[in-house]
N, C-alpha and C positions, 0 to 999 in steps of 0.2 A: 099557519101562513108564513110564507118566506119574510123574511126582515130587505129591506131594501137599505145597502150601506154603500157607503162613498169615503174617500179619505179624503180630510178638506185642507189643501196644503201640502205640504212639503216639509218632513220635520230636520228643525236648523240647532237642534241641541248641542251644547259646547259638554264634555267629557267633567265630572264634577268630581271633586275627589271622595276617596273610598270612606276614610272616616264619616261616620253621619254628623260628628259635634261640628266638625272642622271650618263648615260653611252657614252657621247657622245668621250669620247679619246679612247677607248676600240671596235669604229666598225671598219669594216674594210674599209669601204667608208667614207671618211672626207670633206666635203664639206664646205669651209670655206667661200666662198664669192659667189653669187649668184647676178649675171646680168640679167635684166629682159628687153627686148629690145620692147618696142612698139610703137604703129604708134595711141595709143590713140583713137582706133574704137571700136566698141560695146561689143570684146570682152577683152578688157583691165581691165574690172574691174575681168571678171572670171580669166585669166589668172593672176593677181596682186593678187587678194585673195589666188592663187594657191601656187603662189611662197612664200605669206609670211607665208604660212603653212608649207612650206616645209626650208624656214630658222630659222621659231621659232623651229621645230624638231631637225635642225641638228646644232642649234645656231651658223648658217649662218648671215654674215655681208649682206645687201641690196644692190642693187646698181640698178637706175631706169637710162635707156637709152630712148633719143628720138632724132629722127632726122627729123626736119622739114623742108619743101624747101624755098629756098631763097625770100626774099620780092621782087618783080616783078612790075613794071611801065610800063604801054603801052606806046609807042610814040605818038599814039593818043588815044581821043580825043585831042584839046589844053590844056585842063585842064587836066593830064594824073592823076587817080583814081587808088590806090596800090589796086592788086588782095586780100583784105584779106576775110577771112572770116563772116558770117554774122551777128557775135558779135561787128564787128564795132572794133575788136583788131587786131596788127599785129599778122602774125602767132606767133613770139616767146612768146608775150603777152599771144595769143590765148593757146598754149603748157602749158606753165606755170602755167596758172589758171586752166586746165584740169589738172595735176598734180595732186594741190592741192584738189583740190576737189574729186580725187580718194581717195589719201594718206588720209585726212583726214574721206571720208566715211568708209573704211577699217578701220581705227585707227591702223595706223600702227606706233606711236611713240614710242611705246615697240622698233622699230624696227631700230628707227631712219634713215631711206634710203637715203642714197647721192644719187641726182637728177642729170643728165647730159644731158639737153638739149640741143641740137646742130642746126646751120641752116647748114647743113652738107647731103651727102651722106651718105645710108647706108654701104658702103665699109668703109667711111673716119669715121664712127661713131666705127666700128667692128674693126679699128685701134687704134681707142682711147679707146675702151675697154680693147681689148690686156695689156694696162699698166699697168689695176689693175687686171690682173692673176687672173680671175675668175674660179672656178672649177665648173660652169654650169650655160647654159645660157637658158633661158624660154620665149617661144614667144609664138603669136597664127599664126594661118595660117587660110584664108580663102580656102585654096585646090584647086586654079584653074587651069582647066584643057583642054586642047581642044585649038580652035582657041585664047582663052581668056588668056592661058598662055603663048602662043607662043607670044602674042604682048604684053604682063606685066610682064611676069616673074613669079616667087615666088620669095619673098625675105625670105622665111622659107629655101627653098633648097640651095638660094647663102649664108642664115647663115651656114645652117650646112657644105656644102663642102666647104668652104671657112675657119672654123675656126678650131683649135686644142682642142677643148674642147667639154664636152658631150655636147648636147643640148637638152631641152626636149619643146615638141612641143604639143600642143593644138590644134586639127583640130578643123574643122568646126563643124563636128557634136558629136563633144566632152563635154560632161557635166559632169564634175565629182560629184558623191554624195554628199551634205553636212557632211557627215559621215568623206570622206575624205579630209576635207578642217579641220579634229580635230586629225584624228588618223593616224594610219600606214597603210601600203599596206598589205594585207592578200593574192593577187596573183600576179606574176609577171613573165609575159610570154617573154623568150627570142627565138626571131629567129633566126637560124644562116642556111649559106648556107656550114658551114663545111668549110670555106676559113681561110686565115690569116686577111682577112679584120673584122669578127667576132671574132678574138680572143680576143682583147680589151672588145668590149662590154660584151663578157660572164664570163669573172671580175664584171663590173659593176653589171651584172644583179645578178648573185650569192653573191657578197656583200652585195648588198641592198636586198634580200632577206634574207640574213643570218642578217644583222641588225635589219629587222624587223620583224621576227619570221616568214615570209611569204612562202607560198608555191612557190616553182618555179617550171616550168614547161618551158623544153624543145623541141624548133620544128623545124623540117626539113622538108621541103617541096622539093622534086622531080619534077622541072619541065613540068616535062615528062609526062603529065597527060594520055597518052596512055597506061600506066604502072599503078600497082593499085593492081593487082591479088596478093594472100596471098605469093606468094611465094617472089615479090615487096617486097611487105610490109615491110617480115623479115630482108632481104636483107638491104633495108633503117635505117631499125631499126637499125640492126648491126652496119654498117654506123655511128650511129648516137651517139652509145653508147662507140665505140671502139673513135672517134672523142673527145669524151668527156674524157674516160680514157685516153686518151695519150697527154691534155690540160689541168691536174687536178692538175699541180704542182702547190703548195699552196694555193690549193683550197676547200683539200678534206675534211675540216668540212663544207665550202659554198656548197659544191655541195652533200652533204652525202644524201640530201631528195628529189634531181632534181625526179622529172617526165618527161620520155621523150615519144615524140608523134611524127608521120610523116604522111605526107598527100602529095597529089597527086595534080599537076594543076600549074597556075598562083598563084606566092608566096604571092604577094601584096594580090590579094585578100583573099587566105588562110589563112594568119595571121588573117587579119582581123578577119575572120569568127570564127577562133580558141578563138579570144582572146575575143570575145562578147560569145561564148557558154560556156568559160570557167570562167566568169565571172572576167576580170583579172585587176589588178585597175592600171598595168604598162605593156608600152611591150616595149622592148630593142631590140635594132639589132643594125648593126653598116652599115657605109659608104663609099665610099672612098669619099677622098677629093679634091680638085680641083683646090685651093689656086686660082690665082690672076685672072684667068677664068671662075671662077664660075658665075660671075655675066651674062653673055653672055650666060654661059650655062645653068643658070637655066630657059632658054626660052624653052627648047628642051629637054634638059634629063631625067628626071623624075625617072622611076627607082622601083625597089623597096621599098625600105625606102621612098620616098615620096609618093606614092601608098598608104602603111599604114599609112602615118599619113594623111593624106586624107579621109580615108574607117574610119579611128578606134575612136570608141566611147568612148575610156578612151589615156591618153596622152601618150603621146609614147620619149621614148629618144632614140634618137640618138648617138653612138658613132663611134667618128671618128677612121679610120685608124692610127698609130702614124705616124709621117712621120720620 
């Protein structure tokens, strides 16, 4: 089905200089510390390269999280042999020396990253985060889904409903360009369902657009994919436009170039579709959060926001509800 779009506005951008460091007290998104939480599997180097690109931009402080599970002894054999891995190192040994060897393939000592390996829970690990008031946290996610999440989890979904801060997530079938591992975002697709749980995120997404000279684009997906006909359409559109003017309080140079769009169906998967035809290198939406049940519930819930970062080929952040 056709997408019905409008440009809401007139974009009133003043020319920003070229250097990316040059203007960093002047955007209106301040990202001072940037927690990067991994479990050290295949996609730790994409998602660590991600992040140090995104704190050399915003001259973001590093901070590497790991939490690794406890050393373990059988009762038997007689001779009881600790489960380590097959380096012949304990695990924290094992974590440690994987660190390094990321940190220094990246060469991230521009960057200098405080390391925080833990033999810990990831709950007890997102508590020890908490202390150093990070303004965004960066993971990957393998997306499991079906019988396989219901008996593992996602510990992507008990991050993001679980904490107060954005998160930005790297699915599975996520590759960002090398393009983007040097410069700025050129589009960046915000979803919203028109609720108070979105209000938050379409801050974020209009700042970091308005920071990096990038297009944003607006979309509201109508559930209701029985609906769809032109007279729909307008109707959503309406919806979608009056939603944005009466949320524009201190916004209206961030959102002066919004492009807004509405589609019809299953959200999760729309977004997605929108944000891969629209070629977009961010997509934003926001969550509710879950605090100290998340962990149990990210066996089951899923949702929309996990849906997209699941489906979508460029990384997707998450913003929580405020509580």
């Amino acid at each position: 089905m056709e997408l019905l779009s409008t440009a809401f506005g007139e974009c009133r951008y003043t020319e920003m200089a070229v250097n990316m460091l040059s203007s960093v007290s002047t955007r209106l998104i301040q990202i001072k510390r940037i927690a990067v939480l991994t479990d050290l599997g295949n996609d730790s180097e994409k998602m660590m390269r991600y992040a140090a690109s995104l704190a050399r931009w915003y001259g973001s402080e590093l901070l590497l999280f790991h939490a690794y599970p406890p050393e373990f002894y059988a009762a038997m054999p007689p001779e009881p042999l600790p489960m380590w891995p097959a380096s012949g190192l304990s695990p924290r040994e094992d974590a440690e020396g994987k660190i390094k060897v990321l940190t220094d393939k990246l060469n991230l000592k521009d960057l200098t990253p405080k390391v925080l390996s833990r033999e810990t829970s990831v709950a007890h690990i997102l508590e020890e985060m908490d202390e150093y008031h990070p303004s965004l946290v960066v993971l990957a996610t393998h997306g499991r889904k079906g019988i396989e999440k219901c008996f593992v989890g996602s510990v992507a979904e008990e991050v993001f409903r679980r904490v107060h801060w954005p998160v930005l997530i790297l699915g599975a079938d996520c590759v960002p360009p090398e393009s983007m591992m040097q410069t700025q975002f050129e589009r960046v697709l915000y979803a919203t369902d028109l609720s108070a749980v979105s209000l938050t995120a379409l801050h974020y997404a209009s700042g970091i657009s308005h920071d990096h000279e990038a297009q944003l684009i607006a979309l509201y997906v109508e559930p209701d994919a029985r609906q769809g006909f032109s007279f729909d359409q307008v109707i959503a559109q309406q919806r979608l436009e009056d939603w944005l003017q009466d949320n524009i309080d201190g916004m209206s140079e961030a959102l002066a170039g919004v492009h807004c769009m509405v589609d019809f169906g299953k959200p999760g998967a729309k977004i997605t579709e929108v944000a891969a035809r629209q070629q977009a290198d961010l997509v934003v939406v926001g969550a509710r959060g879950l605090g100290a049940i998340s962990g149990a519930a990210s066996h089951f819930i899923g949702g929309t926001a996990y849906d997209v970062i699941c489906g979508s080929k460029c990384p997707v952040l998450i913003v929580p509800q405020p509580r």
